[in-house]
C-alpha positions as CSV (number, residue, x, y, z in Angstrom):
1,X,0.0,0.0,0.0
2,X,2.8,2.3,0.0
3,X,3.9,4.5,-2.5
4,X,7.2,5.0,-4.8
5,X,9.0,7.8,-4.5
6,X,11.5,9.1,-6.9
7,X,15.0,10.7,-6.5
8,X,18.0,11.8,-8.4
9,X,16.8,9.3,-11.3
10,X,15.6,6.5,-9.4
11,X,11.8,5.0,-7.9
12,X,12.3,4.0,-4.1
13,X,9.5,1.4,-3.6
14,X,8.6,-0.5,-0.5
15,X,7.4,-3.9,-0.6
16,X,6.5,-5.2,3.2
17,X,3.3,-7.7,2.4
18,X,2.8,-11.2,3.8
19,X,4.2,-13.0,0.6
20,X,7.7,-10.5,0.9
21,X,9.2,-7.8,2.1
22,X,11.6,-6.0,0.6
23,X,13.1,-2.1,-0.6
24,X,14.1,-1.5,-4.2
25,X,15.0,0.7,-6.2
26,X,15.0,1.3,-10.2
27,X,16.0,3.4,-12.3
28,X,13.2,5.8,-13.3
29,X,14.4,5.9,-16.9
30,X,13.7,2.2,-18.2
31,X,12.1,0.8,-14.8
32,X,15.2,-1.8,-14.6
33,X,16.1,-2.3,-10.9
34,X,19.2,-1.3,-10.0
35,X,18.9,-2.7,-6.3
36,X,17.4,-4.9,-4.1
37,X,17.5,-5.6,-0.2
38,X,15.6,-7.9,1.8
39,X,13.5,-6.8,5.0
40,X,12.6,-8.5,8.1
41,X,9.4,-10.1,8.0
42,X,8.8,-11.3,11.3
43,X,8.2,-8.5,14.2
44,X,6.2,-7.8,17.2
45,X,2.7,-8.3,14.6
46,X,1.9,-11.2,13.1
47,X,2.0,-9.6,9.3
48,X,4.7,-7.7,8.4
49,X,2.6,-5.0,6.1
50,X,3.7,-1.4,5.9
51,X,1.4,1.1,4.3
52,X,3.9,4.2,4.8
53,X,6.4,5.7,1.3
54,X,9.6,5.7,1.7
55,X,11.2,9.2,2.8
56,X,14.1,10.8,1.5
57,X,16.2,12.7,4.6
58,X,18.9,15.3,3.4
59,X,21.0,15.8,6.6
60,X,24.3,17.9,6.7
61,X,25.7,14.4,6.5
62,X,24.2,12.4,4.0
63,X,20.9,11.6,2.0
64,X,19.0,8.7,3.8
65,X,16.0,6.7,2.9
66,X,13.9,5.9,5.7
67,X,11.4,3.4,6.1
68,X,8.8,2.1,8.7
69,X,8.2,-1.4,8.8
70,X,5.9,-3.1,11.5
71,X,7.7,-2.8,15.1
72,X,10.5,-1.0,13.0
73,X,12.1,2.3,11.6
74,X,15.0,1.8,9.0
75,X,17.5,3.9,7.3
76,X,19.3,3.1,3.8
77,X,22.6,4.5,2.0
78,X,21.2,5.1,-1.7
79,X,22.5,2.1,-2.3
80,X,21.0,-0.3,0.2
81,X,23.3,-0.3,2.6
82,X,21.1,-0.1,6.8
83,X,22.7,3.4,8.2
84,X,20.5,2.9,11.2
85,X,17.8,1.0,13.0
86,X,15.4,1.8,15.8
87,X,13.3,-1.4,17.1
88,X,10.4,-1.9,19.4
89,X,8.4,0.2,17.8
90,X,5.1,0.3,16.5
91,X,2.5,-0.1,13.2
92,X,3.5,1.7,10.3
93,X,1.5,4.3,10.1
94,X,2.5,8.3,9.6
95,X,5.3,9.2,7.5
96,X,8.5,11.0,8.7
97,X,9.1,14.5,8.6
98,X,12.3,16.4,8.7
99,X,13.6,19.7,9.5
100,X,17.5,20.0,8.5
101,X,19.2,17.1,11.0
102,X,16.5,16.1,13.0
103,X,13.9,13.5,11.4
104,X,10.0,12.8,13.0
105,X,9.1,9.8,13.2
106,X,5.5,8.6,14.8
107,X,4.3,4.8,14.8
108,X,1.0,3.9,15.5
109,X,0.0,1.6,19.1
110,X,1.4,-2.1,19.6
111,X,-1.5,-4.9,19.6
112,X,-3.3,-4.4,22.8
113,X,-1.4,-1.2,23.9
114,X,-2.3,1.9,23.4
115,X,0.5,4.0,23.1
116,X,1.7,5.3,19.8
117,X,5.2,6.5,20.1
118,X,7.2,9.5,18.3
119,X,10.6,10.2,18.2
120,X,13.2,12.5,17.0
121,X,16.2,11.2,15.4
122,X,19.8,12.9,15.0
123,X,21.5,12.9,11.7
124,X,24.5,10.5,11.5
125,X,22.7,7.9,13.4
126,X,24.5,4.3,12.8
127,X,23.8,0.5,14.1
128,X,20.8,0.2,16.4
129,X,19.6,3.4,17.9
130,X,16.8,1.3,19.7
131,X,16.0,2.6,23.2
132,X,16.8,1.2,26.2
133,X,14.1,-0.1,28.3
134,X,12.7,3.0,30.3
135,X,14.6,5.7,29.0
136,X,13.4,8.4,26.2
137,X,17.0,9.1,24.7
138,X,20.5,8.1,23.6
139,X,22.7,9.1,21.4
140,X,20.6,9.3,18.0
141,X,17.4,9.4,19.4
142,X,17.0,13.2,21.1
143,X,13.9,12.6,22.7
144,X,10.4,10.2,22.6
145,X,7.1,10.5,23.5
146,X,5.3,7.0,24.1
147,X,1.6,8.4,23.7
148,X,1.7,11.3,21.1
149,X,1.6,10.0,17.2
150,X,-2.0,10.0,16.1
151,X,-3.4,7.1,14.3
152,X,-2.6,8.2,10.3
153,X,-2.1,12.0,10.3
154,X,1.2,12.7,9.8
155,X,3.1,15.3,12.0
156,X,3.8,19.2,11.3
157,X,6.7,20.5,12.1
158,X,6.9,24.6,12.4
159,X,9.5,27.3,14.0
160,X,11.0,24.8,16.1
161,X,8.0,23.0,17.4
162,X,6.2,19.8,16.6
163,X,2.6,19.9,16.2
164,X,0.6,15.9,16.0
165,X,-3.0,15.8,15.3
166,X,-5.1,12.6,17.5
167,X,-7.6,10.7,16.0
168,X,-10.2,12.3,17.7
169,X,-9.2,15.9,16.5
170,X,-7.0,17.1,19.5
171,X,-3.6,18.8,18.5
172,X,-0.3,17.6,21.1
């Protein structure tokens, strides 16, 4: 159910279903691929389906594409490589939002909980940035918030503060 999403002469397209899961890319041009990497399919859900595009992240240090998958959030190299990887997360749900080197990220609740957690994630990020249990920080992630993200409304980010839109109309 996601989208593609094109850069610098290439489709990004997501692929997380029940059958497979996977990121590729092609070249826009003849439709060729030009890469593809495998994705997990087994998380804290029973189907691994994500419904969110891919998002492209230009950061003072590199471009990333970043994905949600379910219980996931994943960053590539343009080339496939994993830059980063932040588990225990939730449904794929909103897509990410950036302002310079800072990326938004909000994932909706966990069967049978109902928190919907959103982060904020430092450029340069590397390995798994997951956090640790009870704490709302490390290194890469600047700070969380276990009940904010809304259901599918993505979030808005302006002058230097993050606005999220619930479900039931109510702006965090």
């Amino acid at each position: 159910g996601s989208s593609p999403i094109v850069h610098d002469g290439r489709v990004y397209l997501l692929q997380d279903s029940e059958k497979e899961c996977y990121l590729t890319a092609l070249d826009a041009k003849t439709g060729a691929d030009v890469w593809r990497v495998a994705r997990p399919d087994k998380g804290a859900f029973p189907r691994p389906s994500s419904w969110v595009t891919p998002f492209i992240w230009k950061n003072s240090m590199r471009i990333e594409i970043v994905t949600t998958g379910l219980g996931f959030v994943q960053s590539y190299t343009l080339d496939g490589k994993e830059n980063w990887r932040l588990n225990k997360t939730g449904m794929p749900l909103t897509s990410p939002v950036s302002v310079g080197d800072v990326l938004y990220v909000g994932t909706g609740a966990q069967e049978g909980d109902a928190a919907r957690p959103f982060f904020a994630i430092k450029a340069g990020a590397s390995g798994d940035i997951t956090l640790a249990p009870d704490t709302r920080s490390n290194d890469f992630v600047l700070w969380s918030h276990q009940r904010a993200a809304g259901y599918t409304p993505s979030a808005i980010v302006h002058q230097g503060r993050v606005y999220l839109v619930h479900d039931l109309g109510t702006m965090v």
